[in-house]
LUMLUMKOL-24832 format. One record per residue (C-alpha): residue number from 1; x, z, y; residue in three letters. Coordinates in steps of 0.25 Angstrom, whole numbers, plus 5000, padded with zeros to 4 digits. Example, Ala and Ser with C-alpha at 12.3 -4.5 7.8 and 13.67 -1.06 7.14 Angstrom:
seq->1, u->5049, w->5031, v->4982, type->ALA
seq->2, u->5055, w->5029, v->4996, type->SER
END
This chain:
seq->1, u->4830, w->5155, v->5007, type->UNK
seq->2, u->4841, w->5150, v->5003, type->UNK
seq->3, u->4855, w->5159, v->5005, type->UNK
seq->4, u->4864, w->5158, v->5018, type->UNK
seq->5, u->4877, w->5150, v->5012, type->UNK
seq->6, u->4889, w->5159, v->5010, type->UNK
seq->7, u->4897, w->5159, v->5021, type->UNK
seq->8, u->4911, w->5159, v->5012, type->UNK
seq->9, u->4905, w->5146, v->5008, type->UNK
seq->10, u->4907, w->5138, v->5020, type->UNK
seq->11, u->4916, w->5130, v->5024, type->UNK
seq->12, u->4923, w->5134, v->5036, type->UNK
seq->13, u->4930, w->5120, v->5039, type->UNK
seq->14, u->4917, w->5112, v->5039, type->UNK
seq->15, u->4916, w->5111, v->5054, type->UNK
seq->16, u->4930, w->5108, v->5057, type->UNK
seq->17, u->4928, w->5095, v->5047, type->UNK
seq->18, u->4916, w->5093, v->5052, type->UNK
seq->19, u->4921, w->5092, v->5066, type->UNK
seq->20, u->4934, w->5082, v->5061, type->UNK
seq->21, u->4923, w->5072, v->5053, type->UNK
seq->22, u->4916, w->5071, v->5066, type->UNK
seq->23, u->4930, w->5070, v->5073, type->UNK
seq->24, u->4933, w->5058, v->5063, type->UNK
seq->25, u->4920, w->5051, v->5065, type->UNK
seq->26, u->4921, w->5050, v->5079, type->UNK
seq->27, u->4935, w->5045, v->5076, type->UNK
seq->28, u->4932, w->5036, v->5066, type->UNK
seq->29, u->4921, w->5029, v->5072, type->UNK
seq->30, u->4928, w->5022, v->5084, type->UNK
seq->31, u->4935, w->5015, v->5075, type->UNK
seq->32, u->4924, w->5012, v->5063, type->UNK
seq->33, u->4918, w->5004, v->5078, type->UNK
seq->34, u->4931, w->4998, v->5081, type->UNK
seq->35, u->4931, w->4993, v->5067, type->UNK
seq->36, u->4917, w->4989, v->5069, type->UNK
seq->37, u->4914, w->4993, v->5054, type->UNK
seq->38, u->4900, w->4991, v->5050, type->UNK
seq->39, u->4895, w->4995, v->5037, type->UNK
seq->40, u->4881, w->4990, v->5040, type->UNK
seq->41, u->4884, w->4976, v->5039, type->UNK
seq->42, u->4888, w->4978, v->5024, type->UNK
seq->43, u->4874, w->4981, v->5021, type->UNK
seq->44, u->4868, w->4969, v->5029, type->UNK
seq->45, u->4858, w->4963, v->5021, type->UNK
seq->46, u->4866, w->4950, v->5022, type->UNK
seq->47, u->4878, w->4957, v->5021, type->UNK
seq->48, u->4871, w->4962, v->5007, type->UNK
seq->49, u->4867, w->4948, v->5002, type->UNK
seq->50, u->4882, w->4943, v->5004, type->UNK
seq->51, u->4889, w->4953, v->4996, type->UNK
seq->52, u->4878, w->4954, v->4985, type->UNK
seq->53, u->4880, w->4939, v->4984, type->UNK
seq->54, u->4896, w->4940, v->4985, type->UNK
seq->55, u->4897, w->4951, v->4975, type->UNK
seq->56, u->4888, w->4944, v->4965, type->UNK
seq->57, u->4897, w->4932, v->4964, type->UNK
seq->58, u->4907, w->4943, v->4960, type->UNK
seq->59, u->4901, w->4943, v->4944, type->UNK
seq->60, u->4904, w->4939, v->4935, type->UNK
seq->61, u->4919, w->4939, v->4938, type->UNK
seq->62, u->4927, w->4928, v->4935, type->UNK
seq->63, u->4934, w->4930, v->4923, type->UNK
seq->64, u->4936, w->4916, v->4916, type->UNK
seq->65, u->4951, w->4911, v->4910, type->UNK
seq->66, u->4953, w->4903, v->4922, type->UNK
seq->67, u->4951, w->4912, v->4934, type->UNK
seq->68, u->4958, w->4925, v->4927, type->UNK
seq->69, u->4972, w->4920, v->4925, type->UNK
seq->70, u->4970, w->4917, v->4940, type->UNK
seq->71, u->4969, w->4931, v->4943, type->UNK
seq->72, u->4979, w->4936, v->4933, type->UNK
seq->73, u->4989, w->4926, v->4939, type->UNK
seq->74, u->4984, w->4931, v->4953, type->UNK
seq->75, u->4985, w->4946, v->4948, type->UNK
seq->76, u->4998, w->4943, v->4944, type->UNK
seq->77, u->5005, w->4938, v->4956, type->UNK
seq->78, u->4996, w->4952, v->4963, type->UNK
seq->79, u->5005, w->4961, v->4957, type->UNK
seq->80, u->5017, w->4952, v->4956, type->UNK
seq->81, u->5014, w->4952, v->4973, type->UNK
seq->82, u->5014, w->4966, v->4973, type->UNK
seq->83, u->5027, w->4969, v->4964, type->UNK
seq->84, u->5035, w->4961, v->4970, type->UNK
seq->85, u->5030, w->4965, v->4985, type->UNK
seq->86, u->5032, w->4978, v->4982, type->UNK
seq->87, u->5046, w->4977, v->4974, type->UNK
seq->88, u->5051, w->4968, v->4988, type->UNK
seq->89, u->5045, w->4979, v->4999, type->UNK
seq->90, u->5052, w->4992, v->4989, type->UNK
seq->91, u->5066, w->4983, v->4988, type->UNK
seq->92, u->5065, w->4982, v->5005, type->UNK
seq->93, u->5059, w->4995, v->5007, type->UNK
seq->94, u->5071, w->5004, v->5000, type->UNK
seq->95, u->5082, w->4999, v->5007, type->UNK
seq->96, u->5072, w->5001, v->5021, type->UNK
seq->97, u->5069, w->5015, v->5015, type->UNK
seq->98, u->5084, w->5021, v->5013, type->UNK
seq->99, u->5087, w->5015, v->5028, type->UNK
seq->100, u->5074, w->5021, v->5032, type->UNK
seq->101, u->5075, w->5035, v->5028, type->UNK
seq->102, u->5081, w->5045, v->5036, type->UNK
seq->103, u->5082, w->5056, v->5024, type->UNK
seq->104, u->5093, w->5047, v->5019, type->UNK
seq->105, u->5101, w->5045, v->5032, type->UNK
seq->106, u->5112, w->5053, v->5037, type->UNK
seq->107, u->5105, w->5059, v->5047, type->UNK
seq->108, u->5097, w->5066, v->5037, type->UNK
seq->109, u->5108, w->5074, v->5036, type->UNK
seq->110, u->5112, w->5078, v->5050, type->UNK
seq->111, u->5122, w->5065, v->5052, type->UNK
seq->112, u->5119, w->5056, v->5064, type->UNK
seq->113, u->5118, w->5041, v->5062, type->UNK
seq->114, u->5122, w->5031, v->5069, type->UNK
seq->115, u->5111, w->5022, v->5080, type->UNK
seq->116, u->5110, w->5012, v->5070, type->UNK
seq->117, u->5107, w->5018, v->5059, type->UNK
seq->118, u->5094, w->5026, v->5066, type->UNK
seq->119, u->5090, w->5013, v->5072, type->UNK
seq->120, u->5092, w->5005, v->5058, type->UNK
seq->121, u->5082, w->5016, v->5052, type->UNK
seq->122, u->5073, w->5016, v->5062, type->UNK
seq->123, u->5072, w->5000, v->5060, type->UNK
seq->124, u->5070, w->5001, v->5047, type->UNK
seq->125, u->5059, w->5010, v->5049, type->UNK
seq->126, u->5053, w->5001, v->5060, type->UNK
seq->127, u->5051, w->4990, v->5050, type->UNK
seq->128, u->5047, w->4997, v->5038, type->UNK
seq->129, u->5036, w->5001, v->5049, type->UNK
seq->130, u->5035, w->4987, v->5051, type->UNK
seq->131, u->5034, w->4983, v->5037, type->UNK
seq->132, u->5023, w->4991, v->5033, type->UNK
seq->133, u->5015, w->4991, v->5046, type->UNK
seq->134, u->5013, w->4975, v->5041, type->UNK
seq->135, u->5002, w->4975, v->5030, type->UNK
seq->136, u->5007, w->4965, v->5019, type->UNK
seq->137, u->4992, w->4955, v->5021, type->UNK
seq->138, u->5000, w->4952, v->5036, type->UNK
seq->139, u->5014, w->4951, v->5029, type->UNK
seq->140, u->5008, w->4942, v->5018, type->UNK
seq->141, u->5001, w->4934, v->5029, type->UNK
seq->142, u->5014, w->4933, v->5034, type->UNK
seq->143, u->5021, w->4928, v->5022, type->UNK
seq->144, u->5011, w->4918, v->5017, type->UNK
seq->145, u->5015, w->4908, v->5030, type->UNK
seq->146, u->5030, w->4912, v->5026, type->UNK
seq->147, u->5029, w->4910, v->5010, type->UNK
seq->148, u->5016, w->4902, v->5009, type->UNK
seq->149, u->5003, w->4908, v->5000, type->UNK
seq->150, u->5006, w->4915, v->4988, type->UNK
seq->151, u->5014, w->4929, v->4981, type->UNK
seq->152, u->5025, w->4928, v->4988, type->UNK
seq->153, u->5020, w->4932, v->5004, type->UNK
seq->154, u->5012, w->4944, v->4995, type->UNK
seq->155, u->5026, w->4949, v->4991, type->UNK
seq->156, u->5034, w->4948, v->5003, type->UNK
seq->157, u->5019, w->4953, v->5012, type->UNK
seq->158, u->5021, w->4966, v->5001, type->UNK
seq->159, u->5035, w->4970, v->5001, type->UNK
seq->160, u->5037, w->4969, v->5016, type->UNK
seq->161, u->5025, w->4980, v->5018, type->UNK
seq->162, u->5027, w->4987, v->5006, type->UNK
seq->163, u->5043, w->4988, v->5010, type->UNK
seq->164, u->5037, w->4996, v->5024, type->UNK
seq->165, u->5027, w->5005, v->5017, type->UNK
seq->166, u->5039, w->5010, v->5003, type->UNK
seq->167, u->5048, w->5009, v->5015, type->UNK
seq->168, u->5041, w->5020, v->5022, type->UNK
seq->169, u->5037, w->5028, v->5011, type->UNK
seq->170, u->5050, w->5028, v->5004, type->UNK
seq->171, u->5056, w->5033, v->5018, type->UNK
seq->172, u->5046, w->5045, v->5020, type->UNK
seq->173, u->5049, w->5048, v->5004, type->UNK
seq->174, u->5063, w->5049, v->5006, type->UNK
seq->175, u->5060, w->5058, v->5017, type->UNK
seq->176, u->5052, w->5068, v->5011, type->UNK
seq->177, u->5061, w->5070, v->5000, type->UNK
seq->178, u->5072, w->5084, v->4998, type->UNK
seq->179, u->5083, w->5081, v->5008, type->UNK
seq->180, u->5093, w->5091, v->5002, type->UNK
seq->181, u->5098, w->5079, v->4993, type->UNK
seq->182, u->5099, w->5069, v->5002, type->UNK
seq->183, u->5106, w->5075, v->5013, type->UNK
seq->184, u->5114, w->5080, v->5003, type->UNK
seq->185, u->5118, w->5068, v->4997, type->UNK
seq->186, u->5120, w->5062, v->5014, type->UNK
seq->187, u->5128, w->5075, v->5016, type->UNK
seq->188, u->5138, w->5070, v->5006, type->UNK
seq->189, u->5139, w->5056, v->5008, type->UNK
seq->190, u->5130, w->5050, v->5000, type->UNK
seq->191, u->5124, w->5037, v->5007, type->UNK
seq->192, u->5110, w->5035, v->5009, type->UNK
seq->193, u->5107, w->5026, v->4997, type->UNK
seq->194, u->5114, w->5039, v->4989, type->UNK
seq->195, u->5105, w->5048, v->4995, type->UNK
seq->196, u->5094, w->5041, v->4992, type->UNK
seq->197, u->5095, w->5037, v->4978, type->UNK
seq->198, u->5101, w->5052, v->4973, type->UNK
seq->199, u->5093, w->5060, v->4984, type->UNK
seq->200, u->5080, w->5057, v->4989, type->UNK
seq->201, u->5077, w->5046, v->4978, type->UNK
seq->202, u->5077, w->5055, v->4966, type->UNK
seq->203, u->5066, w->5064, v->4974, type->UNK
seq->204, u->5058, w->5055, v->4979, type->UNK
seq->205, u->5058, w->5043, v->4969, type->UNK
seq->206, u->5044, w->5047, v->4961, type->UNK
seq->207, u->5039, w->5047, v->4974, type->UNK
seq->208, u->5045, w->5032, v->4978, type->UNK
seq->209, u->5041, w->5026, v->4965, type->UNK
seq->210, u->5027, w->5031, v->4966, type->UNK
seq->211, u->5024, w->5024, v->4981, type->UNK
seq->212, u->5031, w->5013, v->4976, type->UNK
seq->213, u->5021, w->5013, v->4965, type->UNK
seq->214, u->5011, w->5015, v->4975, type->UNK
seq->215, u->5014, w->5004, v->4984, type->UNK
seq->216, u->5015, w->4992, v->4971, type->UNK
seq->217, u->4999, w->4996, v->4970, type->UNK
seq->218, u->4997, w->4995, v->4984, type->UNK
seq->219, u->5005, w->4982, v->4983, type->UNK
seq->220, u->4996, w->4973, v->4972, type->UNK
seq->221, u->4982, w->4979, v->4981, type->UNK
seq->222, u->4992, w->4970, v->4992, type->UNK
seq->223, u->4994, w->4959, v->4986, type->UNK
seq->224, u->4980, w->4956, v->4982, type->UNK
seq->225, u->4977, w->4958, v->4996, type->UNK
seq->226, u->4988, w->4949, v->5002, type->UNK
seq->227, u->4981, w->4939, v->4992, type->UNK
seq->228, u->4974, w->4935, v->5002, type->UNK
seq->229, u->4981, w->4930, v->5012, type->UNK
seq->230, u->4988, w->4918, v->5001, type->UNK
seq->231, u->4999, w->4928, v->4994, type->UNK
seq->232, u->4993, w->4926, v->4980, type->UNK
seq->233, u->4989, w->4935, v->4967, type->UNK
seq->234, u->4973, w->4940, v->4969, type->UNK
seq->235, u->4972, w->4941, v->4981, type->UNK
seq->236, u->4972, w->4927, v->4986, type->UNK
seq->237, u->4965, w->4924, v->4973, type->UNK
seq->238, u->4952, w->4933, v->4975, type->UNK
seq->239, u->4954, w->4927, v->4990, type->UNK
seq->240, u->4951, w->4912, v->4983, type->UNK
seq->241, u->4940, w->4917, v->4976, type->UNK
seq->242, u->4932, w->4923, v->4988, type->UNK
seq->243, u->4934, w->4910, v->4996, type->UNK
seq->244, u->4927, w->4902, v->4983, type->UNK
seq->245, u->4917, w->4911, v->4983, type->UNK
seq->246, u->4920, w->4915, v->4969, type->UNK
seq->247, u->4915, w->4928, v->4968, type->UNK
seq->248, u->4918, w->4929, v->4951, type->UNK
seq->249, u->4933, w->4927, v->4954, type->UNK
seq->250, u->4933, w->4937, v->4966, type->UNK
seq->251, u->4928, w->4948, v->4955, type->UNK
seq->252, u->4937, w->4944, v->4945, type->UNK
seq->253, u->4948, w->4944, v->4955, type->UNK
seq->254, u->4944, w->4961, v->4962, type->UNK
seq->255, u->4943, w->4964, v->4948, type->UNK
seq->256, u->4957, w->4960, v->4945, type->UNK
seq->257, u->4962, w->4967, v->4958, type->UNK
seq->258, u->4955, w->4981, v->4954, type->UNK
seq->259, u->4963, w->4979, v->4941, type->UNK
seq->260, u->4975, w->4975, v->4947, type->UNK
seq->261, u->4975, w->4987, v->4957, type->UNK
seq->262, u->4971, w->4998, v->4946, type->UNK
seq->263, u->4981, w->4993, v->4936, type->UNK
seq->264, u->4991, w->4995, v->4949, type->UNK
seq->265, u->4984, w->5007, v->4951, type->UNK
seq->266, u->4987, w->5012, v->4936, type->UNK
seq->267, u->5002, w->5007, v->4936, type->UNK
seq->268, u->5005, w->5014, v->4950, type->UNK
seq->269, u->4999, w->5027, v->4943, type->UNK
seq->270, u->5006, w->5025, v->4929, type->UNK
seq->271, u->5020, w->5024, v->4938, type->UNK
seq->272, u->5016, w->5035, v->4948, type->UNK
seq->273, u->5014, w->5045, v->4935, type->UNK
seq->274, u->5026, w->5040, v->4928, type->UNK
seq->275, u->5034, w->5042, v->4940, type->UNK
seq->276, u->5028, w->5058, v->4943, type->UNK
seq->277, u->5030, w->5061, v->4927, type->UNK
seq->278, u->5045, w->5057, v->4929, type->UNK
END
């Protein structure tokens, strides 16, 4: 017979995770119907025959003279979309983030501020709200029936909801950091710009520069996307290619995109580590 488990051994929070999976499940599944998700339909015989046939167009790849300096010139203006998106939103969102920022005000120190001033921050909060509550595909769809197809729409679609999200992070940084030096700094005179760039700034700039970092990877994955609805780079390449049912360019194309996102991946972390050895 074999031995009685040791009751030391047991772990004494097994039924309480127990009870919050089952909690989950029946939580979750309301909204998997909702969704009316069906993984069956992926292993559909038909469904099977499509996708085999689909993915074995896929090779080889298309890697003749012609087609790659299409998608070197389309990878180019990727993360030339995304640098320049990115730059824009951080040029608005600084200025947003100083009036947004209650750590930096007077009343962080005790002093009352005027009505305008409460209802001028709280509007600027509003539309950094605004701002990043828009993803940048709608914003792109946007631009491309302003500025017509191409990089331009991806720039403007990238800085107005990248200006929301750095916006709001840089206000909650700025919050968390020691407020001994600001106020201090307040106390005395110092204007808000002041406080900032001699109190909370030196604090809290590794931290700035790493989400900044961050957000320009999270920017080219956007920009490939945004391709799709006319704003250029791969995106809108690998979109042609679907519709010609060339599935050698749609390979070479994802496999320029993973290369693309893990060099971004490998800068972002080259900077981060720069930035923490500092």
């Amino acid at each position: 017979m074999s031995a009685a488990p040791d009751p030391a051994l047991r772990d004494p929070a097994w039924p309480a995770r127990i009870g919050w999976f089952i909690l989950g499940i029946v939580l979750l599944w309301p909204l998997i119907v909702a969704s009316e998700f069906d993984p069956v339909s992926l292993f559909d015989s038909r469904s099977l025959k499509i996708t085999g046939r689909f993915l074995a167009s896929f090779f080889p790849p298309d890697f003749s003279a012609d087609f790659m300096a299409i998608v070197m010139e389309a990878t180019w203006i990727t993360i030339a979309t995304a640098t320049a998106g990115l730059a824009l939103g951080w040029i608005v969102s600084v200025p947003l983030t100083l009036l947004a920022s209650a750590r930096l005000s007077q009343s962080a120190v005790g002093r009352p501020m005027h009505g305008l001033a409460v209802l001028a921050r709280q509007l600027v909060r509003w539309l950094l709200v605004f701002l990043r509550s828009v993803p940048e595909l709608v914003w792109a769809l946007l631009f491309v029936r302003v500025v017509g197809l191409g990089p331009t729409a991806g720039v403007l679609a990238i800085a107005l909801t990248y200006a929301g999200m750095l916006g709001k992070v840089y206000a909650e940084v700025l919050e968390s950091v020691d407020a001994s030096v600001t106020d201090s700094l307040l106390r005395n005179g110092s204007p808000r710009i002041g406080a900032f760039l001699y109190g909370a700034l030196p604090q809290c700039a590794p931290e700035l520069a790493s989400y900044t970092v961050f957000r320009w990877e999270c920017a080219v994955r956007s920009s490939v996307i945004m391709g799709f609805v006319g704003a250029g780079g791969l995106g809108q390449q690998l979109d042609m290619s679907m519709k010609m049912l060339a599935g050698s360019e749609v390979a070479t194309v994802l496999l320029m995109f993973v290369l693309l996102v893990a060099a971004a991946d490998r800068v972002s972390a080259w900077v981060r580590r720069g930035l923490e050895s500092d």
